[in-house]
TORFI-566333 format. One record per residue: x, y, z of N, C-alpha, C, O, CB in turn; residue in one letter. Coordinates in nm, 4 decimals, padded with zeros to 6 digits, always signed. Each point is the difference from the previous one (the first is absolute). Glycine has a CB too. Layout:
{rec {X; Y; Z}; {X; Y; Z}; {X; Y; Z}; {X; Y; Z}; {X; Y; Z}; "A"}
...
//
This chain:
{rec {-00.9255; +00.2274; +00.6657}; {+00.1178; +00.0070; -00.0826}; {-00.0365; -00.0242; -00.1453}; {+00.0628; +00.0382; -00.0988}; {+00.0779; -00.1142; +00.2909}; "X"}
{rec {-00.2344; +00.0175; -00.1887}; {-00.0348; -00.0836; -00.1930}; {-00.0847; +00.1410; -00.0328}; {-00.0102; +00.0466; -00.1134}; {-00.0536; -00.3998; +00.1243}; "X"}
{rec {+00.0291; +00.3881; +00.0602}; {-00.1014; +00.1430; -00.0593}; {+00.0763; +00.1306; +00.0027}; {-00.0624; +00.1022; -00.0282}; {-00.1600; -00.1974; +00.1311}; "X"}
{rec {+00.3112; +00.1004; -00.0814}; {+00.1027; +00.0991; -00.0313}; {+00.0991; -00.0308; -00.1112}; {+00.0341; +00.0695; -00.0957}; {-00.0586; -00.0141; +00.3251}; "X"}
{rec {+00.0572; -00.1617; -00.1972}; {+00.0850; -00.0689; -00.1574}; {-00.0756; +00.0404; -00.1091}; {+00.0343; +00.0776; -00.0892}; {+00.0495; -00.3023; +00.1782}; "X"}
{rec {-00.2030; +00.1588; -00.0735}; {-00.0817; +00.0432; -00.1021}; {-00.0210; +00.1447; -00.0742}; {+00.0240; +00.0473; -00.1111}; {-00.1054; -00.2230; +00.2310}; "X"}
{rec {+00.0195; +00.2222; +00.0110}; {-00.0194; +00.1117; -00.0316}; {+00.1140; +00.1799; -00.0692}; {-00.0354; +00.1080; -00.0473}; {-00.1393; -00.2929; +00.2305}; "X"}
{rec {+00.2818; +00.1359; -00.1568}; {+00.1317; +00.0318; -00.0130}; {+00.0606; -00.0590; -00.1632}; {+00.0744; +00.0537; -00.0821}; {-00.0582; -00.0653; +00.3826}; "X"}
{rec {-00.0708; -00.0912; -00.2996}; {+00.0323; -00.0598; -00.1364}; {+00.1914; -00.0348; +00.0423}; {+00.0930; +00.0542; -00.0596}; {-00.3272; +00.1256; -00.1433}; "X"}
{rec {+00.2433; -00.2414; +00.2727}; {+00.1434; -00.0094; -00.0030}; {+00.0804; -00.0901; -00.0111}; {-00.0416; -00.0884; +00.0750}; {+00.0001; +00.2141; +00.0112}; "X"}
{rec {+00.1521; -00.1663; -00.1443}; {+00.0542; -00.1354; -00.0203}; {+00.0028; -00.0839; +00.1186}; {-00.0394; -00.1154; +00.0171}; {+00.1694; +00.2056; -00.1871}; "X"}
{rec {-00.0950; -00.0375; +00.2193}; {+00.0317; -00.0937; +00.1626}; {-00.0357; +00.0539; +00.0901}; {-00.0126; +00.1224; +00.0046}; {+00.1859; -00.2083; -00.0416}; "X"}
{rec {-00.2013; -00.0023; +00.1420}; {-00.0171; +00.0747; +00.1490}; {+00.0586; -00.1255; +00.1133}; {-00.0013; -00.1206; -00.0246}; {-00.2568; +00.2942; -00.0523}; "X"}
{rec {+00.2949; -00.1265; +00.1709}; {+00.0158; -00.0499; +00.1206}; {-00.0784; +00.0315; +00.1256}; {-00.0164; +00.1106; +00.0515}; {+00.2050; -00.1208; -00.1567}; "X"}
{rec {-00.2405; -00.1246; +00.1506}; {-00.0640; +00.0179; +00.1299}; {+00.0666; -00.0530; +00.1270}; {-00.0017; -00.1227; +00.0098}; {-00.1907; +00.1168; -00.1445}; "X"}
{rec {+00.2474; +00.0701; +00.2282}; {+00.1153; -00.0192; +00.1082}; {-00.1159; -00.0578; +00.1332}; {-00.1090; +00.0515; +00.0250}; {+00.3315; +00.1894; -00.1170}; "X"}
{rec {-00.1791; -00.3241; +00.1415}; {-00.0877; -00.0459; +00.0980}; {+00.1295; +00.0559; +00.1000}; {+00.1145; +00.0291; -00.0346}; {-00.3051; -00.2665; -00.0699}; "X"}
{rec {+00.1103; +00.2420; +00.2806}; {+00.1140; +00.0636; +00.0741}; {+00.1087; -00.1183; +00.0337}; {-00.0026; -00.1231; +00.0013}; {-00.1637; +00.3168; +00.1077}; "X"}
{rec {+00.2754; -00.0784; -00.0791}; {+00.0835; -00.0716; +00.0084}; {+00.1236; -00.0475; -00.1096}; {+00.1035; -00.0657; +00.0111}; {-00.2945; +00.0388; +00.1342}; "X"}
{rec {+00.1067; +00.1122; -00.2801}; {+00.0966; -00.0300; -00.1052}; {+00.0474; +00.1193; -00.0615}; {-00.0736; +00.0979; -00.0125}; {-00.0285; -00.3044; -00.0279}; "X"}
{rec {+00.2301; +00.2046; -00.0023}; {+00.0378; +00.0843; -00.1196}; {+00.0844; -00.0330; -00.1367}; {+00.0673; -00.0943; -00.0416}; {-00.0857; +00.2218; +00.2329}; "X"}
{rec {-00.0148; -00.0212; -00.2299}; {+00.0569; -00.0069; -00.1789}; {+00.1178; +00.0808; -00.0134}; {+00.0040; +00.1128; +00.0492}; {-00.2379; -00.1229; -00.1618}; "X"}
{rec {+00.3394; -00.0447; +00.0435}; {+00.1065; +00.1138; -00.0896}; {-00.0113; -00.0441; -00.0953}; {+00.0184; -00.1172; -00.0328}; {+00.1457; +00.1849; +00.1487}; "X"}
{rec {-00.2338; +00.1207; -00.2468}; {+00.0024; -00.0352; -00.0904}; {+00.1141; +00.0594; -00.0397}; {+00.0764; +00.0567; +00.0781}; {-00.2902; -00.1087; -00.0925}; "X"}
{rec {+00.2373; +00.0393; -00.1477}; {+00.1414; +00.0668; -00.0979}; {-00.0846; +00.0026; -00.1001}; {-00.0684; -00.0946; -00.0390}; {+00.3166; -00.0021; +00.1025}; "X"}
{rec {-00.2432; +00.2604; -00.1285}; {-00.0624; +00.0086; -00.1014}; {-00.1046; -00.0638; -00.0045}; {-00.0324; -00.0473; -00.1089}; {+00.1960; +00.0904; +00.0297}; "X"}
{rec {-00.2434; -00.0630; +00.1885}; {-00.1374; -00.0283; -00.0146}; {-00.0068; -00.1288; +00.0149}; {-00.1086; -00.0286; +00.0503}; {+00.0544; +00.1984; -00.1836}; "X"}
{rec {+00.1281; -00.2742; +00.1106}; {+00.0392; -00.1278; +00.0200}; {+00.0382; -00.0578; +00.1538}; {+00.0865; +00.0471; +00.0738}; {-00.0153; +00.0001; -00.3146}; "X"}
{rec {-00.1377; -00.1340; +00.2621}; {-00.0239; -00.0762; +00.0829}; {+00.1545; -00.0777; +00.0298}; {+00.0410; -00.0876; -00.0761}; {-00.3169; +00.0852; -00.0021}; "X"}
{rec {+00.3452; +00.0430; +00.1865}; {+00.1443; -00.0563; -00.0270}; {+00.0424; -00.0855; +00.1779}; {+00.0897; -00.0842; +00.0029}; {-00.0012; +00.3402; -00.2343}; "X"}
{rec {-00.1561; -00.2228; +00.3464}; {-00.0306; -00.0319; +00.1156}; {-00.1047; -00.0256; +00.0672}; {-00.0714; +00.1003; -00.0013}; {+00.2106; -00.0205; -00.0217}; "X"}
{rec {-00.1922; -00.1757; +00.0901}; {-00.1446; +00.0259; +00.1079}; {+00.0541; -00.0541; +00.1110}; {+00.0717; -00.0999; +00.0044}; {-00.2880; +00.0703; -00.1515}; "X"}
{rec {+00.1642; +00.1286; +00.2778}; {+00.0207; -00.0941; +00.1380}; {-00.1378; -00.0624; +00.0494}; {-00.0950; +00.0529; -00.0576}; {+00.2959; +00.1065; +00.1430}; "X"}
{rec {-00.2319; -00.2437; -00.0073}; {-00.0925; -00.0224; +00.1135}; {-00.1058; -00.1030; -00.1107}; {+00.0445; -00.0615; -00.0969}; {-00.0165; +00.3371; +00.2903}; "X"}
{rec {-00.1530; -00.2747; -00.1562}; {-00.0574; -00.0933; -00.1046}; {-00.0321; +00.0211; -00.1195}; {-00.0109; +00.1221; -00.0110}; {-00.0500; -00.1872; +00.1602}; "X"}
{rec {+00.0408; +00.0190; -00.2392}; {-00.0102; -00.0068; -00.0867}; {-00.0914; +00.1452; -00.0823}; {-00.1065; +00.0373; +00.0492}; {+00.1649; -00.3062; +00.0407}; "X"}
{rec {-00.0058; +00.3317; -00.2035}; {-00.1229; +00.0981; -00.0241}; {-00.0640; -00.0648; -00.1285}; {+00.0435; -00.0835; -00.0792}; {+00.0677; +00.3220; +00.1804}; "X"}
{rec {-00.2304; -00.1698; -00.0931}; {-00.1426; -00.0033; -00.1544}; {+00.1240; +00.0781; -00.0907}; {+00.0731; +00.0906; +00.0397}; {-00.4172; -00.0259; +00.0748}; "X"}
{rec {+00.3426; -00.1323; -00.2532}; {+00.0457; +00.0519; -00.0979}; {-00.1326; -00.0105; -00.1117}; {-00.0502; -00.1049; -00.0401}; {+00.3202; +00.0453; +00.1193}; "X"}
{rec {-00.3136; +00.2092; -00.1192}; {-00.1043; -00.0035; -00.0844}; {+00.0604; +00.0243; -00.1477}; {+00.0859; +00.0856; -00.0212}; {-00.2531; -00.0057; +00.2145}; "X"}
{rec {+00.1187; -00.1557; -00.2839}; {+00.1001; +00.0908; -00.1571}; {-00.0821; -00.0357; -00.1136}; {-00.0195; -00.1183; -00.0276}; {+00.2957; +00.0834; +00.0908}; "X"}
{rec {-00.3198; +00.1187; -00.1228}; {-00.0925; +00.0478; -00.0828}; {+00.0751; -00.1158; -00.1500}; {+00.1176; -00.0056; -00.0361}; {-00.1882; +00.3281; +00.1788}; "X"}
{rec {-00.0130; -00.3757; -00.1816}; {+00.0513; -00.0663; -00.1816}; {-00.1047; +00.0926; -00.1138}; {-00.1074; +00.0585; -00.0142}; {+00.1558; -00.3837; +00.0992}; "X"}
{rec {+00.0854; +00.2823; -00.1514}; {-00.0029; +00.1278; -00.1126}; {-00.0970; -00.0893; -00.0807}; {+00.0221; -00.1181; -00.0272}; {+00.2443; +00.2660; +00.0140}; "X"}
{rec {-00.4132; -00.0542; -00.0338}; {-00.1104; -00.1051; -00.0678}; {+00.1059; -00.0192; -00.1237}; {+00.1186; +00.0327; -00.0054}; {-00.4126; +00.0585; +00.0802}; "X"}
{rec {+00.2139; -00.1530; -00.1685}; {+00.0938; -00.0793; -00.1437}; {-00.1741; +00.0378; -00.0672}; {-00.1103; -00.0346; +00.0423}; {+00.3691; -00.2510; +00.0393}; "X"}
{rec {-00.2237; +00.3591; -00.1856}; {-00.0601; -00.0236; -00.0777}; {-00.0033; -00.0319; -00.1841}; {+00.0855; +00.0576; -00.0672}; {-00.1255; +00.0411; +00.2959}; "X"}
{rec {-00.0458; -00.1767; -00.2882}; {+00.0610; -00.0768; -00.1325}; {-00.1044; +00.0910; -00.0691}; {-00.1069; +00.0532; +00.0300}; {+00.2012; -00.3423; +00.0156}; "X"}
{rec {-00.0076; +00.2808; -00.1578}; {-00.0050; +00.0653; -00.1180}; {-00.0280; -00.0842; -00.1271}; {+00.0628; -00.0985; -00.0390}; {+00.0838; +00.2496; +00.1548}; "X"}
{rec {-00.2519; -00.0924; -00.1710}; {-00.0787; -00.0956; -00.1196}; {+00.1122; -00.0041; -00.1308}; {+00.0466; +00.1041; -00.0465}; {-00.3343; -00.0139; +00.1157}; "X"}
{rec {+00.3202; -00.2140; -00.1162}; {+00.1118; -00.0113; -00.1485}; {-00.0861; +00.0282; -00.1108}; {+00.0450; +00.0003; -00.1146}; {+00.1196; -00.1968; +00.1882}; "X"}
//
């Protein structure tokens, strides 16, 4: 799963172990059943700028 995130370059990912599901909305995470899922989510680097 981390090597596809990766490789995809993508904000988020979800990894569903069995037994579980997701409802998203607009892409948003708004329900899960069964145990718990991997929520992967990318941070936006910060970079500084010389004064």
């Amino acid at each position: 799963m981390l090597q596809a995130f990766e490789a995809t370059q993508s904000r988020f990912g979800y990894g569903l172990p069995e037994r579980t599901g997701i409802h998203l909305q607009d892409g948003q995470l708004i329900q899960q059943e069964g145990p718990e899922a991997v929520v992967l989510k990318r941070k936006e680097e910060m970079t500084c700028q010389p004064s």
